[in-house]
C-alpha positions in Angstrom: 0.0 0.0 0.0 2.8 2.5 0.8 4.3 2.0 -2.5 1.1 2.4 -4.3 0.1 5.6 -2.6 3.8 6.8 -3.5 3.7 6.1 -6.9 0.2 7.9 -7.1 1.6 10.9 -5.6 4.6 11.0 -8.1 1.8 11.5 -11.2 -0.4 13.8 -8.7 2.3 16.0 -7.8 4.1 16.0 -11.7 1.0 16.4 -13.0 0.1 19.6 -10.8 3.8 20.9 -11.7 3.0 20.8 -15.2 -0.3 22.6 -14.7 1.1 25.1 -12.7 3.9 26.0 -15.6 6.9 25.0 -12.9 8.8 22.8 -16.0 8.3 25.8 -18.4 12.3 26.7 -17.9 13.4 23.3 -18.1 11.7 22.2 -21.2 13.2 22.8 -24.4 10.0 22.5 -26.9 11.0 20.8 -30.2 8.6 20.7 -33.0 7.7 17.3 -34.3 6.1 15.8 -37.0 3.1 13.4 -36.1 1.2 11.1 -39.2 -2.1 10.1 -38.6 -5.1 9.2 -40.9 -7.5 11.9 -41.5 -10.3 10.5 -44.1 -8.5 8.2 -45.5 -5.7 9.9 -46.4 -2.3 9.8 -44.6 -1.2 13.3 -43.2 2.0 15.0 -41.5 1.0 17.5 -38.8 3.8 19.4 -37.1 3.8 19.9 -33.5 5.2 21.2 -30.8 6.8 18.9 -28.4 6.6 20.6 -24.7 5.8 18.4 -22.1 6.8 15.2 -20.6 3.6 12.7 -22.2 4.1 9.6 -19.6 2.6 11.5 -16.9 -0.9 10.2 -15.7 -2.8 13.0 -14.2 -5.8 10.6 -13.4 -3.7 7.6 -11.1 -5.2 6.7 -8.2 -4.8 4.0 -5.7 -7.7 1.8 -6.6 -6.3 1.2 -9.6 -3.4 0.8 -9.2 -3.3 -1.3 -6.5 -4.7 -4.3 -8.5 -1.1 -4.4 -10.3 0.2 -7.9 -10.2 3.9 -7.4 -8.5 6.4 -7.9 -11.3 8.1 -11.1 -8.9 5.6 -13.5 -7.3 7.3 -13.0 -4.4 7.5 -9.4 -4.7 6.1 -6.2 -3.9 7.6 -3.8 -6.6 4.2 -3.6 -9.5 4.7 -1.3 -12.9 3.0 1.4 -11.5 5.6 1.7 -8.7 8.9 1.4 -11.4 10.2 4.2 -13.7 9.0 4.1 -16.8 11.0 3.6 -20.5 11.6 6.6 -21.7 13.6 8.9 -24.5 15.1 11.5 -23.3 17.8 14.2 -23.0 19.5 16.5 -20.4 22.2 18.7 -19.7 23.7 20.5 -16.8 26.7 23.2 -17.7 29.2 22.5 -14.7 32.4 25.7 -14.4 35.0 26.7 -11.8 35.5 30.4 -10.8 37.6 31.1 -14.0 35.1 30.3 -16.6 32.6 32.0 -15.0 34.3 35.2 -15.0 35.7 34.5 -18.8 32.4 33.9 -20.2 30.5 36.1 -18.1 28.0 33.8 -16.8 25.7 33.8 -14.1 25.5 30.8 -12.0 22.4 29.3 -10.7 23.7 26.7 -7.8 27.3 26.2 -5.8 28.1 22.7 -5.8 28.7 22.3 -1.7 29.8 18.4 -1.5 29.9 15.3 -3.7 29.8 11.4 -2.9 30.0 8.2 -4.1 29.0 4.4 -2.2 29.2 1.1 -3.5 26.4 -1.6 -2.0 25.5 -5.3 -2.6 25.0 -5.2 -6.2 22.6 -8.1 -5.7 20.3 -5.7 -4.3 21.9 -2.4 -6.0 19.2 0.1 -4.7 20.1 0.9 -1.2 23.2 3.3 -2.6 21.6 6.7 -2.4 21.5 6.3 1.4 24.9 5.9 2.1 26.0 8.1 -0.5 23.7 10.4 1.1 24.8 10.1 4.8 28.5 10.7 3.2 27.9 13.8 1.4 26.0 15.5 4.7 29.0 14.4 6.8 31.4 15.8 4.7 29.6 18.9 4.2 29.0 19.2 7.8 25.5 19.3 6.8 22.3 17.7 8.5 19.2 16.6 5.9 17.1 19.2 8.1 19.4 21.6 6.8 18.5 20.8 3.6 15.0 22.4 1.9 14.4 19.8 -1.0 15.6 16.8 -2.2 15.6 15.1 -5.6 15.9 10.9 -5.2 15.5 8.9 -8.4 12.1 6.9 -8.8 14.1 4.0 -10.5 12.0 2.0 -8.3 9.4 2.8 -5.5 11.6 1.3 -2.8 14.4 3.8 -3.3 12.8 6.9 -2.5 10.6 5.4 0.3 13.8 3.2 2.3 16.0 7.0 1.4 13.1 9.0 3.7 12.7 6.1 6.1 16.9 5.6 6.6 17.2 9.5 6.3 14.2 10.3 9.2 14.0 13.3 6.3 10.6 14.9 5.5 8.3 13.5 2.3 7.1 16.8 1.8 10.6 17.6 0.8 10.8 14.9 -1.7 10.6 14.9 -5.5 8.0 18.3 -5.1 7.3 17.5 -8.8 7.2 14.1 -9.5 9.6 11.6 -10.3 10.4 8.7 -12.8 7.7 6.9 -12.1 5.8 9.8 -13.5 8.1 11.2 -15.8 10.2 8.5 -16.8 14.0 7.5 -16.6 15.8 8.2 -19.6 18.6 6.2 -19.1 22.0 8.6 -19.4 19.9 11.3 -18.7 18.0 11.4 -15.7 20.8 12.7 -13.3 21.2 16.2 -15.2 17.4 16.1 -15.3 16.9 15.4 -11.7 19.6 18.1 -11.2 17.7 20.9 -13.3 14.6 19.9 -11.7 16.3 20.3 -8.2 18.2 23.6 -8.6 14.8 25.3 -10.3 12.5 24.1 -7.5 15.6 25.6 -5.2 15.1 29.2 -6.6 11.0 28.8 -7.1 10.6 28.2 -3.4 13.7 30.3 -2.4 15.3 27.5 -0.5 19.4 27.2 -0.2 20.1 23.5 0.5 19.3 20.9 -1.9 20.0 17.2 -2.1 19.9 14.3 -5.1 20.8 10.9 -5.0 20.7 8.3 -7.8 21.3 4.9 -7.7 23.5 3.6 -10.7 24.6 -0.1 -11.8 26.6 -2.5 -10.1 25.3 -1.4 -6.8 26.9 2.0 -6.8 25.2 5.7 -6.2 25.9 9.1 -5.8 25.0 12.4 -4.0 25.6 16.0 -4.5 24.7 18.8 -2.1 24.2 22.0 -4.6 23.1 25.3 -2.7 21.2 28.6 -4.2 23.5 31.2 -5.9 21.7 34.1 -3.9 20.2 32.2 -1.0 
């Protein structure tokens, strides 16, 4: 039940972001060419590609939780796993010199960065040692920190992070995550990070955390804070 109602939430609260116009400066729109069938006839329409389409503003928990777990034995379902997705990101990472050379204007100060390796067996418990690290070193405590991005590779993730973490779900992934929007496979880390440092200056927070699990058992963390916080 606690996965379900999570993975609900992820398409509630994604799908009230992209209402609300909060992707808007992290979109890119790119105009596309659709062919469909109009009497008979094939057609090419162009349009404008501006939102993420895997997003199911209508999720609830009664459906849902019907989902037959995707192990017999299990208790992860397809509406609690990241969806298949295309997809592209960037971040734009400078020291001090370029940003004086180019005259740019940063939007976040990378405060820490860390790395754990875990049973890669089991491969998603990462982001909570990786997490723990990165706080440590940054002398930081997760109430210091005003939002956090976790992947949604799988339900669990996320919802072992908050439970290992004792950190605050009201915090978490204030726009949705993979479950909603998908996990484009190279590309979700600079996307969770975009998402993160935007949500940072919308709600004029400083701290921000995301973790990501990765293959092999591995994960990472970075602690970014608000240029201008």
């Amino acid at each position: 039940q606690e996965l379900d109602e999570f993975g609900v939430a992820s398409h509630q609260k994604a799908a009230h972001a992209t209402k609300a116009g909060w992707f808007k400066n992290e979109i890119l729109p790119v105009e596309v060419e659709v062919k469909k069938t109009v009497d008979g006839k094939a057609v090419v329409e162009k349009k404008t590609f501006d939102y993420d389409e895997g997003i199911r503003p209508n999720s609830n928990y009664a459906k849902l939780s019907t989902l037959k777990p995707l192990a017999d034995d299990g208790i992860i379902t397809a509406a609690t796993s990241s969806q298949i997705t295309d997809g592209a990101s960037a971040v734009l990472i400078v020291n001090e010199r370029a940003l004086k050379k180019y005259n740019l204007t940063p939007k976040a100060r990378i405060v820490q960065l860390a790395l754990s390796g875990t049973d890669p067996r089991i491969m998603l418990e990462g982001p909570i040692p990786a997490a723990q690290t990165a706080l440590a070193k940054a002398k930081l405590s997760i109430d210091d920190m005003d939002l956090y991005e976790v992947n949604e590779a799988f339900g669990p993730v996320p919802v072992s992070w908050l439970k290992a973490l004792k950190a605050d779900p009201a915090k978490m992934n204030v726009a949705g995550g993979a479950i909603a929007l998908g996990h484009a496979l190279g590309s979700t880390g600079t996307r969770c990070m975009t998402t993160l440092v935007h949500n940072l200056h919308r709600t004029q927070g400083r701290y921000g955390i995301m973790a990501i699990c990765e293959g092999g058992g591995t994960a990472n963390a970075t602690i970014v804070e608000r240029v201008g916080a």
